[in-house]
MDTraj code that builds the backbone (N, CA, C; nanometers):
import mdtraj as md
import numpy as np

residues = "UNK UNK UNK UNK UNK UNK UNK UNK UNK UNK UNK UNK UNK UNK UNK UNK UNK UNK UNK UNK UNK UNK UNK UNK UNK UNK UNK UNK UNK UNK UNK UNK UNK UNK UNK UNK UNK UNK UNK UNK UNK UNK UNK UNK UNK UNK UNK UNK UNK UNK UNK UNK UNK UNK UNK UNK UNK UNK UNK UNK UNK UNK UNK UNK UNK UNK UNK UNK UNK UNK UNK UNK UNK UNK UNK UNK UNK UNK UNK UNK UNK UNK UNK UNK UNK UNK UNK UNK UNK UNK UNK UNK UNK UNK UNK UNK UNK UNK UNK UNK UNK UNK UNK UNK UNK UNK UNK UNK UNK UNK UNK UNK UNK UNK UNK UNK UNK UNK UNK UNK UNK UNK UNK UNK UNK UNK UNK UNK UNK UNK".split()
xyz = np.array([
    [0.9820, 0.1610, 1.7320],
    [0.9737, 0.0753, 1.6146],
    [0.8609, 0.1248, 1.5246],
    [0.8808, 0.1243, 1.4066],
    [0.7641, 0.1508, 1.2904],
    [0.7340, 0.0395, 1.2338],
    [0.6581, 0.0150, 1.1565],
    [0.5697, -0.0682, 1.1140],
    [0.5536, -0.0132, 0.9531],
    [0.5336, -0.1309, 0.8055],
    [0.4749, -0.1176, 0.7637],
    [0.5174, -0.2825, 0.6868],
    [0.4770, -0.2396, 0.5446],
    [0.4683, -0.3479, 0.4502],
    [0.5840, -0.3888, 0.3656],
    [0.6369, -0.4936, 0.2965],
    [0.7383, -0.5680, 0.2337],
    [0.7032, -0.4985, 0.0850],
    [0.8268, -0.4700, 0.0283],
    [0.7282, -0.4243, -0.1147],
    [0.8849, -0.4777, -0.2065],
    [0.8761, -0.5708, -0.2705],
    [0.9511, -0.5939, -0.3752],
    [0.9977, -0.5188, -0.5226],
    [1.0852, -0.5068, -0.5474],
    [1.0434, -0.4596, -0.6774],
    [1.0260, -0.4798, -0.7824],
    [0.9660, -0.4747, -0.8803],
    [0.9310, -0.5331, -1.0178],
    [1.0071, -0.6451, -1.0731],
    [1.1744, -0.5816, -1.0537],
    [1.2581, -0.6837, -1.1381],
    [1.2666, -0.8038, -1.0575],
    [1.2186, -0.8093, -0.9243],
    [1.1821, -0.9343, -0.8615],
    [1.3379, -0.9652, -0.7749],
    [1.4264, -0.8836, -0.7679],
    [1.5184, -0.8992, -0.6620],
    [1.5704, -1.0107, -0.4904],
    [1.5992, -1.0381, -0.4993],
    [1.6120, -1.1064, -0.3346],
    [1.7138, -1.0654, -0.2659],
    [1.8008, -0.9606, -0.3072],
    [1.8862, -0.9377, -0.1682],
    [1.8113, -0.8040, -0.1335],
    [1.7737, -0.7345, -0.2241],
    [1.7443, -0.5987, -0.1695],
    [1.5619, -0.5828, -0.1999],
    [1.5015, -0.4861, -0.1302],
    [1.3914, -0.4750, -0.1003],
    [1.3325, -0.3304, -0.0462],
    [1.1908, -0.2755, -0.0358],
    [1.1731, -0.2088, -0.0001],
    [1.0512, -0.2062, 0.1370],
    [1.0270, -0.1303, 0.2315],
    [0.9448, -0.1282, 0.3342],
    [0.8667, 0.0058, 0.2778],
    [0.6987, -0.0101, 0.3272],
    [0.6446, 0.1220, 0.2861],
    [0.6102, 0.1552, 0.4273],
    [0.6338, 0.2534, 0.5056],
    [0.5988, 0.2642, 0.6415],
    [0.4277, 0.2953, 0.6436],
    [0.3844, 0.2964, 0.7557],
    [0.2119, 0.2968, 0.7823],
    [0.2177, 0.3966, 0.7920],
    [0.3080, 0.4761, 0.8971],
    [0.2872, 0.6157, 0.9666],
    [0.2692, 0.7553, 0.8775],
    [0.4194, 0.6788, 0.7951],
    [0.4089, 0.8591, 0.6805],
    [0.4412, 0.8025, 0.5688],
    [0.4147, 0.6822, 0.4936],
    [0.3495, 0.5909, 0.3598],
    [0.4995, 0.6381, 0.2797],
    [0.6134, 0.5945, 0.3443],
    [0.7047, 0.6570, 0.2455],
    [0.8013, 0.5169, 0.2712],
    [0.8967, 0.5221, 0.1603],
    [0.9456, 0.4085, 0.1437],
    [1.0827, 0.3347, 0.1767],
    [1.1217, 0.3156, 0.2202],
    [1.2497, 0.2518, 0.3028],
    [1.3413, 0.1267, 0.2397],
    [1.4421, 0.1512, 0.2076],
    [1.5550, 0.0876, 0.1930],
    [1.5966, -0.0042, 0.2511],
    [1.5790, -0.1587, 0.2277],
    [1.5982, -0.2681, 0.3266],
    [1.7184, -0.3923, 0.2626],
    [1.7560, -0.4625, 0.2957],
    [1.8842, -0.5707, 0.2262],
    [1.8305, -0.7048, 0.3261],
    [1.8741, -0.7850, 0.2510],
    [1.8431, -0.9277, 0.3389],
    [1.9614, -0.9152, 0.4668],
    [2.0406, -0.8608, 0.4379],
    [2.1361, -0.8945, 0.5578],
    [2.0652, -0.8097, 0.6837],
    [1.9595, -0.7558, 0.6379],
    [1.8795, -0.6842, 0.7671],
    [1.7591, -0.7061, 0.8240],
    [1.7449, -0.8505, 0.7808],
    [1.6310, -0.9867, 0.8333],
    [1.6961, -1.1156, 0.9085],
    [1.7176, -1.0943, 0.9921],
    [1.7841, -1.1930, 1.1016],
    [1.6751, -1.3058, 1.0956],
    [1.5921, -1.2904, 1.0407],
    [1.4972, -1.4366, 1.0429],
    [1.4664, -1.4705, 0.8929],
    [1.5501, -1.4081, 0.8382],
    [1.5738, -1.4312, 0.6639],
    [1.4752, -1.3598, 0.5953],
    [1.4220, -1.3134, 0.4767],
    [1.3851, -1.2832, 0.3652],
    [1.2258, -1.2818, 0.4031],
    [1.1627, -1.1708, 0.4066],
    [1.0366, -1.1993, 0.4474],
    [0.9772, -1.1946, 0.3077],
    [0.8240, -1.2956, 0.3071],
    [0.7397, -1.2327, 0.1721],
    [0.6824, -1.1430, 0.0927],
    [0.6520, -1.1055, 0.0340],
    [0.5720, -0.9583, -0.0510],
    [0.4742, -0.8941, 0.0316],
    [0.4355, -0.8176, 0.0859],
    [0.3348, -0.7752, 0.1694],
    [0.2942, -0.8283, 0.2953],
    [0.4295, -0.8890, 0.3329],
    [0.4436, -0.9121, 0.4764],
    [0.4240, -0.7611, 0.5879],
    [0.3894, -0.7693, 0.6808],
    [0.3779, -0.6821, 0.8104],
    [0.4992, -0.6766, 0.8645],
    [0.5289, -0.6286, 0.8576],
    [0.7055, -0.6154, 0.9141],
    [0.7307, -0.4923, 1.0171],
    [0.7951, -0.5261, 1.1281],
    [0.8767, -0.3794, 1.2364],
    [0.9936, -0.3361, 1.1973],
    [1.0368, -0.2273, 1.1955],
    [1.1673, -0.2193, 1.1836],
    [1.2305, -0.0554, 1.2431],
    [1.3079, -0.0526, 1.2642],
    [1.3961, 0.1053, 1.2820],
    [1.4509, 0.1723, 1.1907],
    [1.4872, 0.2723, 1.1612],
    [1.5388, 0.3457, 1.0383],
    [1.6828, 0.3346, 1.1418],
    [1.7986, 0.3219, 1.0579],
    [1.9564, 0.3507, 1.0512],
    [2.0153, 0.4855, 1.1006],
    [2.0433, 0.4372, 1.2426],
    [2.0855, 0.5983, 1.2694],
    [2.1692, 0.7052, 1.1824],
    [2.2269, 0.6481, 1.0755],
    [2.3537, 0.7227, 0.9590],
    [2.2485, 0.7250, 0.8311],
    [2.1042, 0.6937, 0.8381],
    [2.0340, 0.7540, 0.6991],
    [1.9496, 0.8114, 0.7223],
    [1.9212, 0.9013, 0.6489],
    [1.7929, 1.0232, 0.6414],
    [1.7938, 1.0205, 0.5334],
    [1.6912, 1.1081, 0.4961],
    [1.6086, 1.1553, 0.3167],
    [1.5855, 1.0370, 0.2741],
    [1.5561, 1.0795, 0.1329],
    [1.4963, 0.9840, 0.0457],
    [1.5694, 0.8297, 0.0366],
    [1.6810, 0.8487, 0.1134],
    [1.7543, 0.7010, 0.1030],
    [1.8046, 0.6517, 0.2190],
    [1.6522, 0.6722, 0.2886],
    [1.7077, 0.6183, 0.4375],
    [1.6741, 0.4877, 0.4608],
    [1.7517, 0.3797, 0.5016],
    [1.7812, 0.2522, 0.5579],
    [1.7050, 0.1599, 0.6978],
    [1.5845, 0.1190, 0.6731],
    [1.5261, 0.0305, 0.7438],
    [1.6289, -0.0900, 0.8130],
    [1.6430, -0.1388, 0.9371],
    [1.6929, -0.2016, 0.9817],
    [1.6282, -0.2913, 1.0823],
    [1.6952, -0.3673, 1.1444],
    [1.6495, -0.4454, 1.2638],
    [1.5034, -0.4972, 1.2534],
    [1.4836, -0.5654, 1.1173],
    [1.3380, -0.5955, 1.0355],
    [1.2835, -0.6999, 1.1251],
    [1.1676, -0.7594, 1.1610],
    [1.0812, -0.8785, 1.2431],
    [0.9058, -0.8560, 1.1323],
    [0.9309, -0.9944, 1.1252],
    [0.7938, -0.9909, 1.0527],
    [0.7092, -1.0444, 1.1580],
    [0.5769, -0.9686, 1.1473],
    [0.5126, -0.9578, 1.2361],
    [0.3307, -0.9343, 1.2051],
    [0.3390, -1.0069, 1.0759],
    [0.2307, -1.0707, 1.0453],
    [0.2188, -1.1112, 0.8874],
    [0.1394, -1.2200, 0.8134],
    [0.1503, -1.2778, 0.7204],
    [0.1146, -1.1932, 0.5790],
    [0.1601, -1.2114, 0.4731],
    [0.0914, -1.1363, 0.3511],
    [-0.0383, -1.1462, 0.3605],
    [-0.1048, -1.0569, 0.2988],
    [-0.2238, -1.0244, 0.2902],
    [-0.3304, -1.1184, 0.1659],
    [-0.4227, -1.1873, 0.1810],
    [-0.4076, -1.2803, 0.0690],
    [-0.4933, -1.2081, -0.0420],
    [-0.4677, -1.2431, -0.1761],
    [-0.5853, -1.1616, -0.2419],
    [-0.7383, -1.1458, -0.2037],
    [-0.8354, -1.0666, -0.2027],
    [-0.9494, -1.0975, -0.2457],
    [-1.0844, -1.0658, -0.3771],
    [-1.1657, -1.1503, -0.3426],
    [-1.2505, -1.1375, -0.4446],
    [-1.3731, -1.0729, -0.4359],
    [-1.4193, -0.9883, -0.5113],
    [-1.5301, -0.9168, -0.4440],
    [-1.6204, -0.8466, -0.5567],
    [-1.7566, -0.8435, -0.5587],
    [-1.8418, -0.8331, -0.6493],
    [-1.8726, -0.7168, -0.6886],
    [-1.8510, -0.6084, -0.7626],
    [-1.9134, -0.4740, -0.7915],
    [-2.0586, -0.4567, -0.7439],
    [-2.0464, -0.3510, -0.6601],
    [-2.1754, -0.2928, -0.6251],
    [-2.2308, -0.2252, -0.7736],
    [-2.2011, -0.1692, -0.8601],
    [-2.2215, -0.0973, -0.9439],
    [-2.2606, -0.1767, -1.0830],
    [-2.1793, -0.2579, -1.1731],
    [-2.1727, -0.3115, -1.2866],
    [-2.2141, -0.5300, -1.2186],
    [-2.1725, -0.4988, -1.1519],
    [-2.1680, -0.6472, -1.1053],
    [-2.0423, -0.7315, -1.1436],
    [-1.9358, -0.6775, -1.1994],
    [-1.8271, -0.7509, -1.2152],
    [-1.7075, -0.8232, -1.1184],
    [-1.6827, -0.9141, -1.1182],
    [-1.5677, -0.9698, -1.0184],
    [-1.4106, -0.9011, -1.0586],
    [-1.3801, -0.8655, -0.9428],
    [-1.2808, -0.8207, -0.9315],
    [-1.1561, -0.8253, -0.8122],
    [-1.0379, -0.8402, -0.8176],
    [-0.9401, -0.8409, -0.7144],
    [-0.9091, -0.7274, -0.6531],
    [-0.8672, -0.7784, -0.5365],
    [-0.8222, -0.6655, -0.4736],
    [-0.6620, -0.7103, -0.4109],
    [-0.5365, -0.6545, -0.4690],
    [-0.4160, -0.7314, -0.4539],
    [-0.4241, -0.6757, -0.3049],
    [-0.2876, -0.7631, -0.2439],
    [-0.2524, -0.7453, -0.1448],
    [-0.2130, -0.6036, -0.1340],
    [-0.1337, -0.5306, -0.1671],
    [-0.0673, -0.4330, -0.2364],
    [-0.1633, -0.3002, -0.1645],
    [-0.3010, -0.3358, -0.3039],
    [-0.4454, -0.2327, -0.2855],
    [-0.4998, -0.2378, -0.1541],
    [-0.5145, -0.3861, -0.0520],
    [-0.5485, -0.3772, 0.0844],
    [-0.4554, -0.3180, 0.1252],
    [-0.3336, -0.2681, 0.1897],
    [-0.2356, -0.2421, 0.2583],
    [-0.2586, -0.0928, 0.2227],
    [-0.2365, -0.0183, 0.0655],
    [-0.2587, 0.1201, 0.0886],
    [-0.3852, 0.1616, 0.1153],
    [-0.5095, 0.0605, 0.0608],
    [-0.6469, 0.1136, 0.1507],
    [-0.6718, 0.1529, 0.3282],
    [-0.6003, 0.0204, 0.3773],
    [-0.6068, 0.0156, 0.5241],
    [-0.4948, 0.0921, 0.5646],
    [-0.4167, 0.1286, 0.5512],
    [-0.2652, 0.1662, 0.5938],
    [-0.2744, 0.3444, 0.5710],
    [-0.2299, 0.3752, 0.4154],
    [-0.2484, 0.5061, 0.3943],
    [-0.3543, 0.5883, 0.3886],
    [-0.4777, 0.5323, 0.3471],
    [-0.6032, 0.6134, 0.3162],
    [-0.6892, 0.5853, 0.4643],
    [-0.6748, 0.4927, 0.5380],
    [-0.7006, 0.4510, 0.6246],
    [-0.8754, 0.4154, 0.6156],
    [-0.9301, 0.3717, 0.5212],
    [-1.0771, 0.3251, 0.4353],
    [-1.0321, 0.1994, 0.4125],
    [-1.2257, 0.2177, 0.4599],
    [-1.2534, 0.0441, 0.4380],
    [-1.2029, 0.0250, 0.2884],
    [-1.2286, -0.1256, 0.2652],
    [-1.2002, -0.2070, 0.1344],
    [-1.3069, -0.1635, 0.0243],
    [-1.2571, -0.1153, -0.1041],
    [-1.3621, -0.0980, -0.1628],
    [-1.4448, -0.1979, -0.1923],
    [-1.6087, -0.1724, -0.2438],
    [-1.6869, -0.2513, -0.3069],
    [-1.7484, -0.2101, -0.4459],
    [-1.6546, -0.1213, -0.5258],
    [-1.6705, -0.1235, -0.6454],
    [-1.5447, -0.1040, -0.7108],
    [-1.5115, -0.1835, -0.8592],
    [-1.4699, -0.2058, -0.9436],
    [-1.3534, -0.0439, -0.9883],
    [-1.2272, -0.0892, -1.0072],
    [-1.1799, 0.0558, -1.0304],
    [-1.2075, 0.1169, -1.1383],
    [-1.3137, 0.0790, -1.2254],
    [-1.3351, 0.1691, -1.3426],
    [-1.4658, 0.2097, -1.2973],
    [-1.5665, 0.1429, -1.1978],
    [-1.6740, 0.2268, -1.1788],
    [-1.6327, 0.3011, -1.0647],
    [-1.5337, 0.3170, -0.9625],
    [-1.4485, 0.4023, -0.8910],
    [-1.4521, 0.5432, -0.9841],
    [-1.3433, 0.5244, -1.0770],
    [-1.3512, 0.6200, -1.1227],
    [-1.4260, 0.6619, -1.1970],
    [-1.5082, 0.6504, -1.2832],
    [-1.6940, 0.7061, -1.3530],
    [-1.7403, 0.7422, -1.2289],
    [-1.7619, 0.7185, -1.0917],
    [-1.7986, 0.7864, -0.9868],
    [-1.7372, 0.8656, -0.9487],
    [-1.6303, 0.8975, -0.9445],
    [-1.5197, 1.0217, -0.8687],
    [-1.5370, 1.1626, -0.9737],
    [-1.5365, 1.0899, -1.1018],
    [-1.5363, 1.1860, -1.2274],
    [-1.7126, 1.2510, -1.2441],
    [-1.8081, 1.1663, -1.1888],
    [-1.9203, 1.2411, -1.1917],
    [-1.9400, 1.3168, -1.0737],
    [-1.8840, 1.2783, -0.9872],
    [-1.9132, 1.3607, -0.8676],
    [-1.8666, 1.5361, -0.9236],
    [-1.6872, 1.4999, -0.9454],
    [-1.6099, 1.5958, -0.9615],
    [-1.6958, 1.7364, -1.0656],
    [-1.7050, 1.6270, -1.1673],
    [-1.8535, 1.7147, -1.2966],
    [-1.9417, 1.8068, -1.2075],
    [-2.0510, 1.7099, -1.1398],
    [-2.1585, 1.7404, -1.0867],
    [-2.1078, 1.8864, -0.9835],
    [-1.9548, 1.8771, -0.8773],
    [-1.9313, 1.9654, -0.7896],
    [-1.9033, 2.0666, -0.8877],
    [-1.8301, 2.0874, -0.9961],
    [-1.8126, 2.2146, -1.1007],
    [-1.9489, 2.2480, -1.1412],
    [-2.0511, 2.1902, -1.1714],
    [-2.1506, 2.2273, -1.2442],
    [-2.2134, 2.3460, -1.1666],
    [-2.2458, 2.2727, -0.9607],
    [-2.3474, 2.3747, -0.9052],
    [-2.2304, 2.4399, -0.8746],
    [-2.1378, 2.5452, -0.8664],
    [-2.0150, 2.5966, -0.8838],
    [-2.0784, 2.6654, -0.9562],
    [-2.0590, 2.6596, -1.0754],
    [-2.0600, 2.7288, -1.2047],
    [-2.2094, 2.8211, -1.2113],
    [-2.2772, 2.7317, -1.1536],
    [-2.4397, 2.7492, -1.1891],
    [-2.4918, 2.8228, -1.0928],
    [-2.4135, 2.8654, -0.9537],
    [-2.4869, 2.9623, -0.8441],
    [-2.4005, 3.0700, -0.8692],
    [-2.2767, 3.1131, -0.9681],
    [-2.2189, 3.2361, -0.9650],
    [-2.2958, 3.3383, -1.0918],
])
top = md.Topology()
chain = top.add_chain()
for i, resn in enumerate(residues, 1):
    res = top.add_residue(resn, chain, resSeq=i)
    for name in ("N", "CA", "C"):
        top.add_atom(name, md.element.get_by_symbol(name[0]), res)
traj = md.Trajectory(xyz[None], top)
C-alpha cells in the first residue's frame, strides 16, 4: 500500500480527484467509486494501491482508506520581517512529505530574498576566486 494526500482540483469536482503519493510525489488518478467509505476531504492522508491495468502518467489509485485527518491551516510569525502568515494544508504536506523539512518560519517572500541572496552571494565568491 502507498500512502499520500487528497488533492482536489481547482474546478472543485466531487466524483473525480487526485492522490499525490509520499514516496515518488507524483500524482494519481482517483473516482469516488474508489472510496468504499465515501469521498474523503482535501488533504486527507489516504492508503491506496495503483490499478493493476494503469501505468504512466495516467495511472489509477484504487482501494482508497483514509487514514488520517486534513491537515489544519497554520499560523506562524516571520522570523525575518515579522509578518503573519499561513501555511495551507497543501504547503505542510509538500514540506513534510516531498522535501521532507521542517515547517518553515519565514514568510515566502523573505524565503525567497534569502534563496536569491544566498544564490548572488554563491556566484559572487565563484566569480571572485577565478
Amino acid at each position: 500500500m502507498l500512502t499520500g494526500y487528497v488533492e482536489y482540483p481547482r474546478l472543485g469536482g466531487t466524483r473525480h480527484f487526485f492522490i499525490r503519493c509520499e514516496t515518488d510525489w507524483e500524482r494519481y488518478f482517483a473516482a469516488v467509486t474508489d472510496c468504499p467509505n465515501g469521498l474523503p476531504e482535501n488533504y486527507s492522508r489516504v492508503q491506496f494501491e495503483l490499478a493493476a491495468y494503469s501505468r504512466g502518467p495516467s495511472a489509477r489509485a484504487t482501494n482508497i482508506e483514509v487514514v488520517g485527518s486534513p491537515l489544519p491551516p497554520i499560523e506562524r510569525t516571520c522570523r525575518t520581517c515579522g509578518s503573519v502568515f499561513v501555511l495551507s494544508a497543501g504547503l505542510q504536506a509538500w514540506f513534510q512529505s516531498y522535501k521532507r523539512l521542517p515547517l518553515p518560519w519565514r514568510c515566502a517572500d523573505c524565503r525567497r530574498a534569502r534563496r536569491e541572496s544566498q544564490v548572488s552571494s554563491a556566484v559572487h565568491t565563484t566569480s571572485s576566486s577565478a
